[in-house]
C-alpha positions in Angstrom: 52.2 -64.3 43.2 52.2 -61.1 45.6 51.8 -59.3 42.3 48.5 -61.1 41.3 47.3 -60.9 44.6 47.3 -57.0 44.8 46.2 -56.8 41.3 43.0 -58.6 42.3 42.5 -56.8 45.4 42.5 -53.7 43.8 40.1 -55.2 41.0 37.4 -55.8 43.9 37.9 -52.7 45.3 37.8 -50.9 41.8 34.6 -52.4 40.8 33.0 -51.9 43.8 33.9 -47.7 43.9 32.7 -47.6 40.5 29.5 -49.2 40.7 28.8 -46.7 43.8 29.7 -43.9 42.0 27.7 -44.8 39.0 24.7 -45.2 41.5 25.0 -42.1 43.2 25.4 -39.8 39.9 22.7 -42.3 38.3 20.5 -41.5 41.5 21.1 -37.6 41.2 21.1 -37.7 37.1 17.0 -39.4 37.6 16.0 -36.8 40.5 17.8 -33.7 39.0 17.2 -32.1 35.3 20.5 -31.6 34.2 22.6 -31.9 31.1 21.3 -29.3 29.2 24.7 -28.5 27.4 25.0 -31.7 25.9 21.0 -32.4 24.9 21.6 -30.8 21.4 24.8 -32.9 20.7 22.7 -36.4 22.2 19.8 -35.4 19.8 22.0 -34.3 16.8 24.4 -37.7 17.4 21.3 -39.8 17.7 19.6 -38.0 14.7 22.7 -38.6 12.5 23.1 -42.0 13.4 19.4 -43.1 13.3 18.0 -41.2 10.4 20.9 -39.8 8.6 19.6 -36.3 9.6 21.9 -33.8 9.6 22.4 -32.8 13.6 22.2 -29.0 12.1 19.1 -29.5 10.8 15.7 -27.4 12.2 14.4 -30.8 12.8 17.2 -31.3 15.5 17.1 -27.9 16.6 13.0 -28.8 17.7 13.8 -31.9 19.0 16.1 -30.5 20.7 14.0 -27.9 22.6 11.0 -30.4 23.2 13.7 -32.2 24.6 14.8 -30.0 27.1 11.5 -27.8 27.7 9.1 -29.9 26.3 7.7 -27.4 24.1 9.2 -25.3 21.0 11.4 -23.0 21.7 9.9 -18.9 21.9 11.2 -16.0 20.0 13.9 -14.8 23.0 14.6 -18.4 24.6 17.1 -20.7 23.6 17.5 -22.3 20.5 19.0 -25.6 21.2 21.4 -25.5 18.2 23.9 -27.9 17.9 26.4 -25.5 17.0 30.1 -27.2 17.7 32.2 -28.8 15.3 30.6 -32.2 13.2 33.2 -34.2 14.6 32.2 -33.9 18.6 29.4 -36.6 17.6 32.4 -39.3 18.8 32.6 -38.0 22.3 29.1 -39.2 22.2 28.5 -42.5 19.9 30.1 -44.7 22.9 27.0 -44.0 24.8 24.4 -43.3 22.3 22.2 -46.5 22.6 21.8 -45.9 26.6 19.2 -43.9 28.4 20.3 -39.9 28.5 20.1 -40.1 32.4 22.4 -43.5 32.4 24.8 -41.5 29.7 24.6 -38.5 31.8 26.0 -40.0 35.3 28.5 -42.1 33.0 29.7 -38.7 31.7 29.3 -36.5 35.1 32.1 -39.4 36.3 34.0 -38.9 33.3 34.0 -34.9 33.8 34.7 -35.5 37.6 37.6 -37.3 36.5 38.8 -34.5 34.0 38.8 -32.0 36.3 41.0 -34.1 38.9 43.2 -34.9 35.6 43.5 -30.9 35.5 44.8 -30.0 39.1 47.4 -33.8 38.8 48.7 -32.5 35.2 49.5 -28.9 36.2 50.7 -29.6 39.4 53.1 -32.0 37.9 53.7 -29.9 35.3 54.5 -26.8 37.1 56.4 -29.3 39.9 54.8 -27.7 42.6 55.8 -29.1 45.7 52.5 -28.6 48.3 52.3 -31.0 51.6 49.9 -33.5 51.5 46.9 -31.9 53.2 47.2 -28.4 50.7 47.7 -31.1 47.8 44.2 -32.9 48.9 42.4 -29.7 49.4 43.5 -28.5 45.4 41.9 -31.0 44.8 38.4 -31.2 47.0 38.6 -27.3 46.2 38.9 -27.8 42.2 36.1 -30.0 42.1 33.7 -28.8 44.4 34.5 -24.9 43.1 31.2 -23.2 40.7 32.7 -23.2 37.4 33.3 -27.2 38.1 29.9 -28.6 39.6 28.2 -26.3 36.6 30.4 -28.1 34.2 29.6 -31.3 35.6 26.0 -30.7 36.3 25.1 -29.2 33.1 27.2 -31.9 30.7 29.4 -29.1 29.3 32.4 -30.5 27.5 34.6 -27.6 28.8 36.0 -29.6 31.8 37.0 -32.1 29.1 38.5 -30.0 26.3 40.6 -27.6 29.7 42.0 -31.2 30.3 43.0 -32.4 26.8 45.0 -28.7 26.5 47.1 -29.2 30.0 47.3 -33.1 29.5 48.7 -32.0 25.8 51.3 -29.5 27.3 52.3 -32.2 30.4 52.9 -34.8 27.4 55.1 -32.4 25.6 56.8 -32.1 28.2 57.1 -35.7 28.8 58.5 -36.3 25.3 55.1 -38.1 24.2 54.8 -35.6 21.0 52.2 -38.0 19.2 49.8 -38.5 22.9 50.2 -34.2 23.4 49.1 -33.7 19.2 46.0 -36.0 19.4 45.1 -34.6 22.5 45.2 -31.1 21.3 43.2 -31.8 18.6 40.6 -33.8 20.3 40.2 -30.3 22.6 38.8 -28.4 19.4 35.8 -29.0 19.4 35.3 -26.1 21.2 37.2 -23.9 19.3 36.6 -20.7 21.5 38.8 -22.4 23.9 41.9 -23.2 21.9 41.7 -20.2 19.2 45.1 -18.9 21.1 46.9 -21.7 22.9 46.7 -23.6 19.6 49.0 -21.5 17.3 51.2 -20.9 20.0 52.1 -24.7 20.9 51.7 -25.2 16.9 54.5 -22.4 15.9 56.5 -23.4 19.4 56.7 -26.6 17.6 57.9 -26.2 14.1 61.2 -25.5 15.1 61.8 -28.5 17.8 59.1 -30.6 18.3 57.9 -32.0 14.1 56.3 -35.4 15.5 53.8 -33.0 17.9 53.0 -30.9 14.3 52.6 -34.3 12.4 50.6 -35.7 15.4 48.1 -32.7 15.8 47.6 -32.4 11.8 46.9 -35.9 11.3 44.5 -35.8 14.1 42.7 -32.6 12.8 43.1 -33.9 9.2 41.4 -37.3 10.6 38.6 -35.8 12.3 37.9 -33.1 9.8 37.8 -35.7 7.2 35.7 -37.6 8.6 33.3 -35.1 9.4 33.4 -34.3 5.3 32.4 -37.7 4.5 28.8 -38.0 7.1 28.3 -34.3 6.2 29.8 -32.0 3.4 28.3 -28.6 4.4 28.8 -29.3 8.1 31.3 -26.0 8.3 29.0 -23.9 6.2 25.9 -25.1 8.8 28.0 -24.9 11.8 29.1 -21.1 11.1 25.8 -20.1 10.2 24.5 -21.2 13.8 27.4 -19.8 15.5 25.8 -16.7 13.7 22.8 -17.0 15.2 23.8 -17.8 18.6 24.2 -14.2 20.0 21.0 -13.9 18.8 19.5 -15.4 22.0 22.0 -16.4 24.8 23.7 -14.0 27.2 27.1 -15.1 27.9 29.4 -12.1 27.6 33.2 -12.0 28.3 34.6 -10.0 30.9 35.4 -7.0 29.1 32.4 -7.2 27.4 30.6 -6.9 30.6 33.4 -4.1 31.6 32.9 -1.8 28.1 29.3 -2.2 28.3 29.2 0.3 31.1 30.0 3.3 29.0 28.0 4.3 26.1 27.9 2.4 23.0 29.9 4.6 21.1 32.9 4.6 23.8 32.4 0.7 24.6 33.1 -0.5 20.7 36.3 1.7 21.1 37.0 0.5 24.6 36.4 -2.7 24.2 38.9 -2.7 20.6 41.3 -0.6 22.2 41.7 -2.9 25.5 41.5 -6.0 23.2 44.5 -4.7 20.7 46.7 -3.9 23.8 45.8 -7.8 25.3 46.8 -8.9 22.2 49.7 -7.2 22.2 50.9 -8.1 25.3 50.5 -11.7 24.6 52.3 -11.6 21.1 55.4 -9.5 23.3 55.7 -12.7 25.4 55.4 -14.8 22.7 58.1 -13.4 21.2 60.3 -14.3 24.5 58.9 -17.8 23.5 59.8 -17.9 20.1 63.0 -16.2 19.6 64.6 -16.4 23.0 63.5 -20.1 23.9 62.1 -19.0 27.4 59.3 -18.1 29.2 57.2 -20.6 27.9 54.9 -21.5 30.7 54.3 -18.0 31.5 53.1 -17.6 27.8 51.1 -20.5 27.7 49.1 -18.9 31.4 48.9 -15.7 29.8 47.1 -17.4 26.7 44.5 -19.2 28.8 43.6 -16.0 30.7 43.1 -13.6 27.8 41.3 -16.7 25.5 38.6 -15.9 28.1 38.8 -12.2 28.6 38.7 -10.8 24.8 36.0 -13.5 23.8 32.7 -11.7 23.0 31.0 -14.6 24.2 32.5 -17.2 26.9 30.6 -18.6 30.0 32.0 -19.7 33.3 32.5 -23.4 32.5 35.0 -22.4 29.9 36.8 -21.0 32.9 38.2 -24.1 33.9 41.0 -24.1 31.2 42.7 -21.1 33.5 42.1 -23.5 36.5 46.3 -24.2 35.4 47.2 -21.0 36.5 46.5 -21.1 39.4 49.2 -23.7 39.8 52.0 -21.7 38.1 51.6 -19.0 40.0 51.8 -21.3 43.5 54.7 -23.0 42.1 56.6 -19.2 41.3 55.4 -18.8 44.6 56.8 -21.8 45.9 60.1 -20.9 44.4 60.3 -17.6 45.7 59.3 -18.0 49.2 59.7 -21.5 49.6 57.1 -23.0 52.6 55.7 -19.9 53.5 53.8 -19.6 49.7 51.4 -22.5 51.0 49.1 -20.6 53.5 48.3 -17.8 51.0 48.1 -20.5 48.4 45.1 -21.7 50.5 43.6 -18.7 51.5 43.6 -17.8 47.6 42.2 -21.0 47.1 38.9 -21.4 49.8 38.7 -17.2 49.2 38.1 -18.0 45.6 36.3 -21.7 46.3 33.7 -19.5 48.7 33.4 -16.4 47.5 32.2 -17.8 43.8 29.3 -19.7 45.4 28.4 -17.0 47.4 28.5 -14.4 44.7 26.3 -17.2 42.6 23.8 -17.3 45.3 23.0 -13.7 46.1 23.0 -12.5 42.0 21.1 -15.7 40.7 18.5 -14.7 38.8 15.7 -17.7 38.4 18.3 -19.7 38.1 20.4 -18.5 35.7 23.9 -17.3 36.4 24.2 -13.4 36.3 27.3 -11.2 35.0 29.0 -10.8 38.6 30.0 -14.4 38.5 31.9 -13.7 35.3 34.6 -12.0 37.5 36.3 -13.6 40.4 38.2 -15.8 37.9 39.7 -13.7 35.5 40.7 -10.7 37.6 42.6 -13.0 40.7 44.6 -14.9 38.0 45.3 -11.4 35.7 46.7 -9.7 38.7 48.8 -13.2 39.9 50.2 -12.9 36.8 51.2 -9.1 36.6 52.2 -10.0 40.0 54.5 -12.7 38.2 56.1 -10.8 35.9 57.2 -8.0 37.8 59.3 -10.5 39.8 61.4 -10.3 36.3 62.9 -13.7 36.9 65.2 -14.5 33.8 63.1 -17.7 33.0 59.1 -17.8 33.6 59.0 -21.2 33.0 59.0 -24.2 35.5 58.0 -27.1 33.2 61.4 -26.7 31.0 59.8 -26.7 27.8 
């Protein structure tokens, strides 16, 4: 009876919270533009599913632009080009047959939620041990930071996919092999994001954990397949608008940014030389992972951050996938130096929370992000985790995978 009775309390309070958060991101969703990221994939879904119009068509591609701009796209502007994988159409047929500003705030909750699924996940995965207030603040911090309220704000999927690939690892380590495959492959439809972290958990894998390979192929087989059947040349369409895409957006990498200082001809071998010797670095710990069954965690951090430094195209949203590492690196921290890791951990965390808005607002440029903000990220998390490795502990990891 006591049972029932707090299940039903917390039902009216549920309700309630949700229909006032619906409200207020319904409220913002009418009074703000926003959702830009997602507009091509709404007007490709809807395209597909009303007309049986491929959603890589021109046709989409124009309504897509009138859609945002309400005019054709010019020479230099964006394209509006649906470019991701067929199969991300079912992250939007659940909310198809609403209003795009009802779909939006249903989907800024849903990314809200994502992003507090990230900081719970790799804190639990990484068992860091923070007091109640620096626990509260992680998360305040993590959702109010740049890269998250962009993500949110603009509809991006990023926040999303950098959820599915920690919630993957937390279930592996959890034993729940089948929930951590269909997660993983649920996160590629942005395949810039996984293109490392992927092959890694997949050869990781073969040797101990079969039902996660099974799990992940079947999932990719399913999705894949089903894309085939709506749409056989959806790969051969997809890659020729990833082909294009340079063409006319302007979301470098950090060491694209970096090599671009120096003259052509010493950027292309800059930027291949420092790439190579990322690359390098990350198969060398990989090879702790794969032969010497350790250092796992410290592989899978190191994988996140280079995904989003060798890229020649990323963008800040993406960024929210090394949001993990921050975590590792408190909980190293944590193990180390025991209470005396949480003030720094703060500091780290409102010097990073601060100083990315405030870089945003002095190099905006009409609006649109500039390279600066391209930086804070990457660089604190690549020197925590130098920082981490020269304490040449005999085990990096902290999740015991």
């Amino acid at each position: 009876m006591k049972l029932r009775r707090k299940t039903l309390l917390l039902f009216f309070i549920f309700i309630p919270l949700v229909l006032l958060l619906f409200y207020i991101h319904y409220d913002y969703s009418q009074k703000n533009p926003g959702g830009d990221d997602s507009a091509p994939r709404w007007v490709g879904t809807q395209a597909w599913l009303n007309e049986g119009v491929s959603p890589y068509s021109i046709i989409v591609s124009d309504r897509s632009q009138i859609f945002i701009s309400g005019r054709l796209a010019k020479e230099n502007e964006d394209k509006q080009l649906f470019v991701y994988p067929f199969y991300v159409i079912i992250f939007y047929l659940p909310v198809i047959w609403l209003s795009f500003n009802i779909a939006r705030a249903i989907w800024m909750i849903l990314l809200e939620f994502s992003i507090f699924g990230i900081v719970i996940s790799s804190i639990k995965l990484y068992k860091w041990n923070p007091p109640i207030w620096l626990f509260g603040l992680s998360i305040g911090l993590s959702l109010l930071m740049y890269n998250s309220v962009r993500s949110i704000i603009l509809w991006q999927l990023a926040s999303l996919v950098a959820f599915l690939i920690i919630f993957s690892i937390w279930a592996l380590r959890e034993n729940r092999d089948v929930l951590a495959g269909v997660s993983l492959g649920l996160a590629t439809i942005k395949p810039q994001m996984i293109f490392l972290i992927l092959p890694l958990l997949f050869f990781w894998a073969i040797k101990k954990r079969m039902r996660f390979v099974v799990s992940l192929g079947t999932t990719l087989l399913i999705l894949v397949g089903f894309s085939f059947i709506f749409d056989h040349s959806w790969v051969i369409e997809m890659l020729a608008q990833i082909k294009e895409y340079p063409s006319y957006t302007i979301t470098p990498s950090v060491l694209y940014i970096f090599t671009s200082l120096f003259q052509p001809e010493i950027s292309n071998v800059l930027n291949l030389s420092i790439t190579l010797i990322l690359l390098l670095w990350l198969l060398w710990e990989w090879k702790f992972v794969f032969f010497e069954n350790k250092n796992f965690d410290y592989a899978v951090a190191l994988s996140l951050l280079i995904t989003n430094i060798i890229l020649v195209r990323t963008a800040t949203t993406n960024y929210l996938m090394m949001l993990p590492v921050f975590f590792y690196i408190f909980s190293i921290a944590e193990k180390k130096y025991g209470n005396l890791s949480f003030l720094p951990a703060l500091l780290l965390l409102l010097l990073f929370f601060a100083g990315t808005w405030i870089l945003f607002v002095l190099t905006v440029n009409n609006g649109v992000e500039t390279w600066p903000s391209y930086f804070p990220m990457p660089l604190l998390l690549f020197c925590g985790l130098i920082w981490v490795r020269f304490l040449k502990k005999d085990d990096l990891s902290l999740s015991g995978l």
